[in-house]
N, C-alpha and C positions, 0 to 999 in steps of 0.2 A: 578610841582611835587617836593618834598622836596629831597634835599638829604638824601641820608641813612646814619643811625650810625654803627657803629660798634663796638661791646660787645664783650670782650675776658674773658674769665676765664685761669686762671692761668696754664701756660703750657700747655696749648690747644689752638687751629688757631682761629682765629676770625671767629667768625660766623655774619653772616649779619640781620637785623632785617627789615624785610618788611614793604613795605608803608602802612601805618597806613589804618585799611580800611575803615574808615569812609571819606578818600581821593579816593577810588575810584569810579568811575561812575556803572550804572547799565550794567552788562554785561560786563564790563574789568576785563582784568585778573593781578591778583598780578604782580608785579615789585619789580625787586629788579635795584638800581640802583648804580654804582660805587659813595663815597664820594670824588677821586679825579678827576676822572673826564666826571663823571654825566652817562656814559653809563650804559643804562638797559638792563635786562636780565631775564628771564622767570624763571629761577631755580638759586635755591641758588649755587647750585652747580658750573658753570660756573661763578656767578661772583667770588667765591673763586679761583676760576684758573686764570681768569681775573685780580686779584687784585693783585696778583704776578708778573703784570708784572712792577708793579707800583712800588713793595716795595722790587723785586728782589731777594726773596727768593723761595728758590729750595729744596725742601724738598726730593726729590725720588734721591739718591745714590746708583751708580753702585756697587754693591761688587766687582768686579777687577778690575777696574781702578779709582775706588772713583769720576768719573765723577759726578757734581749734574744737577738737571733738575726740571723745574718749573710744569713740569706734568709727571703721570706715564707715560702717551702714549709714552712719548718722550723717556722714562726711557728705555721699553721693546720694542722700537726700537732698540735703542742703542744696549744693550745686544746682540743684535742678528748679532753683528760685532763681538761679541770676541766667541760667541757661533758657528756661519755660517749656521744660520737657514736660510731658505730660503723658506718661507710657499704658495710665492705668485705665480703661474707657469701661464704663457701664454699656453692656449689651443693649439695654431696654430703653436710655433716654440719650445715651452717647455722650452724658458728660464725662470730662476726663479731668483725671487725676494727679500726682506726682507722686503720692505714696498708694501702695496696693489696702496701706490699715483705710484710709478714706477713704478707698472704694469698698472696702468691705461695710467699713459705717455705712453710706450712701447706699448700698444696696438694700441695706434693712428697711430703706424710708419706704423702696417698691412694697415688697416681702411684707413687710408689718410686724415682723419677725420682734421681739422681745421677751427675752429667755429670759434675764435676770431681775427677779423680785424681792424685794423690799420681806423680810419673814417676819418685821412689824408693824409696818402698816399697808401692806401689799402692790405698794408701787411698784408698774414696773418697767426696768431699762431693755435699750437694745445692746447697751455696751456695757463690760463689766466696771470697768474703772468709773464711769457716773454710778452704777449703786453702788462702788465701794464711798466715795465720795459723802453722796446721801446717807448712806448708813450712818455716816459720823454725824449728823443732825440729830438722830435718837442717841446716840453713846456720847456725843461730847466729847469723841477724841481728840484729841491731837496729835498728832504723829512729828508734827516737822517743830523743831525748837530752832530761836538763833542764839548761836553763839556766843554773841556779843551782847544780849541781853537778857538772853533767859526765855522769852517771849513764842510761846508758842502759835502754831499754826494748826488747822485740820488740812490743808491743801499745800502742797508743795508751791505752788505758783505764789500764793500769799507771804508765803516764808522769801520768797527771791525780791517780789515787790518789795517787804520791810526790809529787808538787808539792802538796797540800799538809802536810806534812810540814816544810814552808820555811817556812808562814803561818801567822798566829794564828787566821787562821779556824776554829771548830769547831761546824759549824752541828751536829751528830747530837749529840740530847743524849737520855740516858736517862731514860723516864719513872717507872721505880722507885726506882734508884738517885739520879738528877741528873748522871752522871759525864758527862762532853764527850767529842767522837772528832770528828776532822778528815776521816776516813774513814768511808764506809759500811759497807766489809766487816769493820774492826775493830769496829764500833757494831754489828754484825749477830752477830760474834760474842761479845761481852759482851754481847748480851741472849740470847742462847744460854743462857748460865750462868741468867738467869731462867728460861728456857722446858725447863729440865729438862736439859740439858746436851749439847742439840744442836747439837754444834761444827761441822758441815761446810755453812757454806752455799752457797747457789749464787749464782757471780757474775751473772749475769743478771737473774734475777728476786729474789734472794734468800730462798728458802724454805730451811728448814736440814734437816738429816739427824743422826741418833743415829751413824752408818755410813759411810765411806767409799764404800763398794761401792751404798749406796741412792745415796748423788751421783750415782757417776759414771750410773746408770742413767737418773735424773732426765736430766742435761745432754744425753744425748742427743735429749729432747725438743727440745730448743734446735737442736741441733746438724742434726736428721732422721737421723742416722745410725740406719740398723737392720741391725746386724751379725747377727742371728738369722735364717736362712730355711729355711722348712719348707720338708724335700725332696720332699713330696708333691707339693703345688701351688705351691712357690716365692713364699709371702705371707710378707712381712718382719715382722719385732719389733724393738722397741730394748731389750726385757728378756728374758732367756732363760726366765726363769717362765715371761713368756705364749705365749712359743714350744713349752714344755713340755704347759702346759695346753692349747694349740690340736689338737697333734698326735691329743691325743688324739680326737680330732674324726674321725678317719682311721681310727684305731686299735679305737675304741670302749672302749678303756681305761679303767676307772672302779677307782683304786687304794687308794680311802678307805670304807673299809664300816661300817657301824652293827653293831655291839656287839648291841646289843637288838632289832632286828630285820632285819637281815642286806641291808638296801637298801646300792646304793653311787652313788658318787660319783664325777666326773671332779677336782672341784676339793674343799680342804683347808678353804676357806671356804663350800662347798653342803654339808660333813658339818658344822660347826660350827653351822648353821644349825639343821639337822637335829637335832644334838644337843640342843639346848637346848630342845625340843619334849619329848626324853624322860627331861627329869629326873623321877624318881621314874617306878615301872613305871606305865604306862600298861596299863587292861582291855580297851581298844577300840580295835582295828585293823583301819584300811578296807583292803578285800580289793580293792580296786583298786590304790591307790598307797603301801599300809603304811601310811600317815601313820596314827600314834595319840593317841589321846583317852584322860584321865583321864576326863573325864564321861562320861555316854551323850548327853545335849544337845550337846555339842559335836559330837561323833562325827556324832549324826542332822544336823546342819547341814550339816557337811561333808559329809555322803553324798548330797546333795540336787547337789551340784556335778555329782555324775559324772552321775545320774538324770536331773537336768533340772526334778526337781520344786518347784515352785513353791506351796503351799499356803498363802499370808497374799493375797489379795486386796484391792484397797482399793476400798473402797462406792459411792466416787465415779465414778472412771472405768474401773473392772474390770480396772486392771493390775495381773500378780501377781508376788509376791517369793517369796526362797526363806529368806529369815530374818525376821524379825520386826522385828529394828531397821530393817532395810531401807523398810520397811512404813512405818513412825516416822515415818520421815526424810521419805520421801515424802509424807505425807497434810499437811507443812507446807508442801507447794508448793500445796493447796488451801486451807488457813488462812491462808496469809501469814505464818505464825508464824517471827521470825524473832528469837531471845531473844538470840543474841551480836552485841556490838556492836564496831566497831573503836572503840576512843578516838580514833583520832589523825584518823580521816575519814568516823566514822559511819556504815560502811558496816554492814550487816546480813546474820547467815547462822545458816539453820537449823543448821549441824553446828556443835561445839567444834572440830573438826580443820581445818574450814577458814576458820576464823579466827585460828588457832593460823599455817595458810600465810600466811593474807594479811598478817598484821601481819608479815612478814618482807619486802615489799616495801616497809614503810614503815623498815625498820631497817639493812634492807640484807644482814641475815645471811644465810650459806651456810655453816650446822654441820659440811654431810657434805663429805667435801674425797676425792677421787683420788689413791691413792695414788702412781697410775706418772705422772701429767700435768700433778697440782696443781690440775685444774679442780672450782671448789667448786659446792655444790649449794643450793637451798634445802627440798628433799625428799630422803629416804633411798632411795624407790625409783628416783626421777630417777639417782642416783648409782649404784644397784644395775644398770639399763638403761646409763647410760653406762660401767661397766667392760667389758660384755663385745662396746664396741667394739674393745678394748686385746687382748682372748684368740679375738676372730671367733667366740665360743657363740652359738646361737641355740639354744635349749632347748626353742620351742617348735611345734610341728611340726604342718600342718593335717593330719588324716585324710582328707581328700577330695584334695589333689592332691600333697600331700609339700612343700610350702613351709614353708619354717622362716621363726622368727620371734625376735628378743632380747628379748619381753616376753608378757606374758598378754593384755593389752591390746589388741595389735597382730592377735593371733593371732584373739582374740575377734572385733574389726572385721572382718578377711579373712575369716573364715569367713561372715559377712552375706553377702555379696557369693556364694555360695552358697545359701544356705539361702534371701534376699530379705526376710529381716528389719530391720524397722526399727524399734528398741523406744523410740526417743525421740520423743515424740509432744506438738509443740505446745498447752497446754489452750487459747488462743486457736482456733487460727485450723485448728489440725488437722494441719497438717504435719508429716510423721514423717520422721526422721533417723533416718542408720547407725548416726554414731558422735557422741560428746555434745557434743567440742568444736563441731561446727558447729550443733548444737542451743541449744547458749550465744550462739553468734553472731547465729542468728536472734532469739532471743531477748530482746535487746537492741532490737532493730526493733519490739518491742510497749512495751518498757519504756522506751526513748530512754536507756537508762544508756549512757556515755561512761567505761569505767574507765580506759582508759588516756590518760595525757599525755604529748605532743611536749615531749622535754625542749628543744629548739630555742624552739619557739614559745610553748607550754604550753597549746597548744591542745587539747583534748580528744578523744577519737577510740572509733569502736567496736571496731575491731580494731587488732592488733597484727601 
């Protein structure tokens, strides 16, 4: 088959001219084929995207950052890092995406799913491109050469590192010191030496590690590899700890015991927890669940949890609390009092604590960070719930049907659906809710508050 030519008109992209068809056989279909180097392609279309990569031009620019790019796809990708779209959502844990390829990664982590193996030493991936990768470890390929010196690569990303290593370019500049770096993974690890002397970081995302052994743990997040499987039920990990801690799920194992009152523990961080409750002897200990009290108010509070009892009533609408603050807090949902204010959008809320949350959605922070995944939080208990997706605990257990639960919370709701409790009760209009998020929601339909915005449109919205 001949090579193809290529016809351009004047300030218009080349268009490709198909094989002649008195060259094709009976029943083949048209071809177009690159003239540098010979690959065909069914539609014109693709080789024009194809042949770009030949001649290196990048027609689709970013309006904010003047990024270019050899196809739109890659174009309105992009975008959606200075936009924070995130269109792609996992069904099963609700995290979202930007690209549909990382949601399809991420979903293998559920699935366990890992098609592609190693045919020499039988490793194996969830994604093709890591065992093509790994393959070149046994073969010693190299695929990527630079130009300017010869020097080859097995990884495309290493070959862009070294290249610039030729050029004056040094966009990574330090913001403590001012020092330049041409590279990101050398710029990542000179601010290491700032950040306490976290030498190992990860080429992917870049988070760094004090440890080797915490890296290689981390990349397998990237990677999906979960080499850990519990021999009970055959549920994978990509860290041997959470394999450790899970097991005991099985086992009933609880190998961490309190000193001062003889309670134990599955995990090394539910005793640390625990501990710090009993610095200095405690006099008061509930004969339910040990937990101890220096005070005797504290103690009587907490004993009201297991009882049930409720003793602070409020005047107005005859709902009762089991502490006092509680009580507070609520009698300013009948005053309107509402003393914190956000600076930055006036928002107003009876508690310090959750205006303390909300101003983090104007700042962006997320203090509490995952050790094993990276995913940052902007609550401690948020982060506390999302580890023991990583160890499969669910701690807390209904007495009416044996359904476990990873939070108090969760456990609290479920059990409604029992009992037929509905303790969040409209002062409008009457209507009483399970559980309070959809009581905020209705709630909004009396008030017309809009708190959240379409970062797309900036159009205001009542739910999220």
């Amino acid at each position: 088959m001949q090579p193809l030519e290529w016809k351009k008109a004047a300030g218009a992209e080349a268009e490709p001219s198909a094989v002649h068809p008195h060259s094709l056989e009976p029943g083949e279909k048209r071809q177009y084929v690159c003239d540098v180097c010979h690959k065909q392609f069914k539609q014109s279309s693709e080789l024009v995207r194809h042949r770009r990569t030949h001649t290196g031009e990048r027609p689709f620019v970013c309006d904010t950052c003047g990024k270019e790019f050899a196809q739109k796809a890659n174009l309105t990708k992009h975008v959606r890092t200075h936009t924070g779209e995130k269109p792609f959502v996992c069904d099963i844990c609700g995290r979202e995406f930007t690209q549909k390829e990382s949601l399809k990664r991420h979903l293998k982590t559920h699935t366990g799913e890992r098609p592609y193996v190693c045919d020499t030493c039988g490793k194996e991936f969830a994604e093709k491109q890591n065992l093509t990768t790994h393959v070149r470890t046994h073969t010693g390929e190299k695929h990527f050469a630079c130009d300017t010196c010869g020097r080859e690569f097995s990884r495309k990303a290493h070959l862009e590192k070294h290249l610039k290593t030729h050029t004056v370019e040094r966009p990574c500049v330090c913001d403590i010191c001012g020092k330049c770096f041409a590279d990101g993974g050398n710029f990542k690890r000179h601010v290491a030496i700032h950040n306490g002397g976290r030498r190992y970081p990860c080429s992917v995302c870049g988070k760094t590690f004090k440890q080797k052994c915490h890296l290689m743990d981390h990349y397998r997040i990237h990677t999906g590899e979960k080499p850990f499987v519990c021999d009970t039920c055959g549920k994978e990990f990509n860290v041997k700890g959470n394999l450790t801690t899970h097991a005991r799920t099985h086992t009933g194992e609880k190998p961490f015991a309190c000193d001062i009152c003889g309670r134990k523990f599955r995990q090394k961080i539910d005793i640390e927890r625990h501990l710090r409750t009993q610095r200095g002897k405690s006099k008061y200990v509930c004969d339910v669940c040990h937990k101890q009290f220096k005070k005797k108010s504290d103690f009587e509070r907490h004993y009201r949890i297991h009882t049930g009892e409720k003793p602070f009533a409020c005047d107005t609408c005859g709902r009762n609390f089991s502490r006092k603050g509680d009580l507070e807090k609520h009698l300013k949902t009948h005053t309107g009092e509402r003393p914190y204010v956000c600076d930055t959008c006036g928002k107003e809320f009876t508690v310090i604590s959750n205006l303390t949350r909300h101003a983090r959605t104007h700042t962006g922070e997320k203090p509490f960070a995952c050790d094993t995944c990276g995913r940052e939080f902007t609550q401690k208990s948020s982060l506390v719930n999302h580890c023991r997706i990583h160890t499969a605990e669910k701690p807390f257990v209904c007495d009416t049907c044996g359904k476990d639960f990873v939070n108090i919370e969760c456990l609290n709701t479920h059990m409604r659906t029992h009992t037929g409790e509905k303790p969040f009760v409209c002062d409008t209009c009457g209507k009483e809710f399970v559980n309070i998020k959809n009581f905020n929601k209705h709630m909004r339909t009396h008030t017309s508050e809009k708190p959240y915005v379409c970062e797309i449109c900036r159009r205001r919205v009542f739910f999220y």
